[in-house]
GULUM-750409 format. One line per 2 residues: for each residue z negated, y, x of N, C-alpha, C, O. Coordinates in steps of 0.001 Angstrom, whole numbers, plus 500000, padded with zeros to 6 digits. Atoms other than C-alpha are relative to their C-alpha. Last residue first. Example, Ala and Ser with C-alpha at 12.3 -4.5 7.8 and 13.67 -1.06 7.14 Angstrom:
residues 2
500060 498810 499180 492860 498940 513670 499270 501090 499230 499101 502198 499739; 500000 498810 500890 492200 495500 512300 500000 501200 500900 499335 501181 501936
//
This chain:
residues 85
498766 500164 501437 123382 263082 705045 499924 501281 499885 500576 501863 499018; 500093 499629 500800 121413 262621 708607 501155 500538 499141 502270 500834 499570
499211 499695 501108 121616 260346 710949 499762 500498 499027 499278 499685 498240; 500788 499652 500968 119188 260132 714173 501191 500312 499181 501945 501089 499767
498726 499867 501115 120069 258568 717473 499767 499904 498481 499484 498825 497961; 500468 498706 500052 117108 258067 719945 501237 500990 498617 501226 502078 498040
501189 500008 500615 117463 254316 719900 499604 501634 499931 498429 501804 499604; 500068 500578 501145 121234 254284 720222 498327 500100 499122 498086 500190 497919
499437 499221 500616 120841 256318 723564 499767 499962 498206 499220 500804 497493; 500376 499417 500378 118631 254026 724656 500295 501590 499447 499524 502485 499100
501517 500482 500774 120078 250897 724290 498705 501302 499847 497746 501170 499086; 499710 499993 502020 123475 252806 724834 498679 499680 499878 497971 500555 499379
500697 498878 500905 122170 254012 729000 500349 499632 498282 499800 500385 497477; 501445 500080 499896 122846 250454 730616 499192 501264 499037 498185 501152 498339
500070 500639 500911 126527 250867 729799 498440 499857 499895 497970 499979 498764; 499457 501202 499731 126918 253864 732047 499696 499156 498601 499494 499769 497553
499875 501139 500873 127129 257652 730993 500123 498606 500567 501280 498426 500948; 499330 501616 499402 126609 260422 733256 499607 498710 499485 498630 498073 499879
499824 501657 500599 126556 263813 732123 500153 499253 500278 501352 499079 500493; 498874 500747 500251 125579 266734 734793 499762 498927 498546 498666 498458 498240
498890 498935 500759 122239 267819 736251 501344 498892 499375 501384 497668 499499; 499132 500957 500702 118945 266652 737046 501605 500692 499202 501863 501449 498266
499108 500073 501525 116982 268673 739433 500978 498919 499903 501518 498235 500773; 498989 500658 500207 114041 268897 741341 500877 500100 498805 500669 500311 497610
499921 500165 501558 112036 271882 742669 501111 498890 500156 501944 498893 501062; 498899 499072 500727 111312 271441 746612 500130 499607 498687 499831 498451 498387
498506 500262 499991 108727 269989 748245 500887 501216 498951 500752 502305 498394; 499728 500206 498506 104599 270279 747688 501518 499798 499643 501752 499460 498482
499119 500993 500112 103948 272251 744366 500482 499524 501228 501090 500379 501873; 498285 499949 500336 101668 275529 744961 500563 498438 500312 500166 497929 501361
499396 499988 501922 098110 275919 744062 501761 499814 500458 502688 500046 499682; 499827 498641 500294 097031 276476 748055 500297 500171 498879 500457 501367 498637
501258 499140 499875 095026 273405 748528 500648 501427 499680 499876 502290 499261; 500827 500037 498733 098385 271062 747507 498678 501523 499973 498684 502389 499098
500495 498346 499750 099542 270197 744537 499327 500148 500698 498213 499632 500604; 501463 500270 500603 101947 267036 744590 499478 501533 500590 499972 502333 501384
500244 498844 499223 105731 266330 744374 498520 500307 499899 497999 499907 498858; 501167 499689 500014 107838 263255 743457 499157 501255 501292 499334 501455 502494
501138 501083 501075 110607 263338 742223 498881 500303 499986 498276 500997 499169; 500568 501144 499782 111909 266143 745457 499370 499467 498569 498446 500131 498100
501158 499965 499957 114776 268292 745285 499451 498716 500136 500055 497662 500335; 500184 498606 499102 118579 267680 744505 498381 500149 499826 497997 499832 498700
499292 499327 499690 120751 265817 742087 499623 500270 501296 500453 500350 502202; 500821 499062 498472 119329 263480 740151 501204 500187 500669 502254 499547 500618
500481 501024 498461 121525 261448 737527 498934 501471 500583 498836 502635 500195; 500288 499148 499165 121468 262654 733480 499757 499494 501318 498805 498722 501429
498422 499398 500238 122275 260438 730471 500568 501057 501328 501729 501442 501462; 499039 500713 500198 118791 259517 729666 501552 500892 500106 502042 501787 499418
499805 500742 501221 116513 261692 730835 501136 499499 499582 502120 500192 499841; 499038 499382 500917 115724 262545 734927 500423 499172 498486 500583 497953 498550
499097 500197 500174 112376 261666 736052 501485 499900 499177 501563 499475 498025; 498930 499994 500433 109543 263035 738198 500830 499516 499351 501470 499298 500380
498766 500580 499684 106599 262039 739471 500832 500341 498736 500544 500044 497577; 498953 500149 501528 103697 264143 739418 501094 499755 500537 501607 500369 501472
498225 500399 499926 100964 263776 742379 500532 499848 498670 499988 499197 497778; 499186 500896 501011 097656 265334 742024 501406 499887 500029 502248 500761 499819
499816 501243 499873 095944 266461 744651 500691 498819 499326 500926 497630 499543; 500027 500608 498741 094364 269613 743357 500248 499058 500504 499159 498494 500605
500567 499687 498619 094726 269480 739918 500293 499913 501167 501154 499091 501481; 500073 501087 499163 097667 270401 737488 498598 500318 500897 498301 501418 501361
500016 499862 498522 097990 272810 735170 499367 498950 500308 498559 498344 499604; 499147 498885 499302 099325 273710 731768 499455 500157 501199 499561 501256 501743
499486 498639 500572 098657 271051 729157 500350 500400 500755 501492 499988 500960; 501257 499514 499947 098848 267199 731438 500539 501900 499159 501633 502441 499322
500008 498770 500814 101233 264776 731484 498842 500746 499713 497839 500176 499284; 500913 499940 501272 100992 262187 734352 500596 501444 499280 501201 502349 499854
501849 500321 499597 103698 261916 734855 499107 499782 501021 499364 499169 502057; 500750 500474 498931 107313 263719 734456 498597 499405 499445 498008 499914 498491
501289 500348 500552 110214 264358 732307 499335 499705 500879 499964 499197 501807; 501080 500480 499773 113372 265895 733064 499197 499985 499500 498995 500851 498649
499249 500847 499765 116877 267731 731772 499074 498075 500432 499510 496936 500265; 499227 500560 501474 115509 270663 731998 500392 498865 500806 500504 498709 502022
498533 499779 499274 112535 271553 734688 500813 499224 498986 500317 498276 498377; 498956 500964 500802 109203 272065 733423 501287 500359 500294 501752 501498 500308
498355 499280 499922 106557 273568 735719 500487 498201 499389 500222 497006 499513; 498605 500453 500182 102823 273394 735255 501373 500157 499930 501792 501142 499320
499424 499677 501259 100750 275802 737274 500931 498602 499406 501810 498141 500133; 498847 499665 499769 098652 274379 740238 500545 499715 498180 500286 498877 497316
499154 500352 500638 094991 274238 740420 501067 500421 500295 501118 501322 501133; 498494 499920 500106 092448 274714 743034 500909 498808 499050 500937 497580 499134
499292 501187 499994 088959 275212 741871 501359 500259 500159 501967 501078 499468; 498990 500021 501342 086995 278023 742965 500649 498671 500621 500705 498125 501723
498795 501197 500010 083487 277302 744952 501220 500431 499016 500923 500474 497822; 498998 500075 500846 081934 280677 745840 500939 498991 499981 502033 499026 500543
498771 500691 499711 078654 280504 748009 500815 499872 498711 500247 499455 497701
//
């Protein structure tokens, strides 16, 4: 008898971050949530998406697109903001 393990590839989509973080593949069952980085709304696809028995990503790819600035985003804008001479 031949047990293989089902994994699913990691995928990185711009503009996003997800967890858990893991090198370059996901197990079986594992849900990764999604979410877009500062400055950026959702668009389209699914957050959250999980790897099902066949290796492939349940839902559709998500994306983050566009600029979108409110007041809530400076505190971390400001903290990622690097000056150099």
């Amino acid at each position: 008898m031949v047990i293989s393990v089902v994994t699913c590839l990691k995928e990185d989509f711009p503009n996003m971050t997800f967890a858990p973080s893991t090198p370059d593949t996901h197990d079986f069952n594992t849900t990764i949530i999604y979410t877009c980085d500062v400055g950026y709304q959702y668009s389209s696809g699914d957050l959250v998406r999980t790897c099902d028995a066949t290796g492939n990503w349940s839902g559709a790819e998500p994306v983050c697109d566009g600029r979108y600035w409110s007041f809530s985003d400076i505190p971390a804008l400001v903290n990622n903001f690097s000056y150099q001479r």
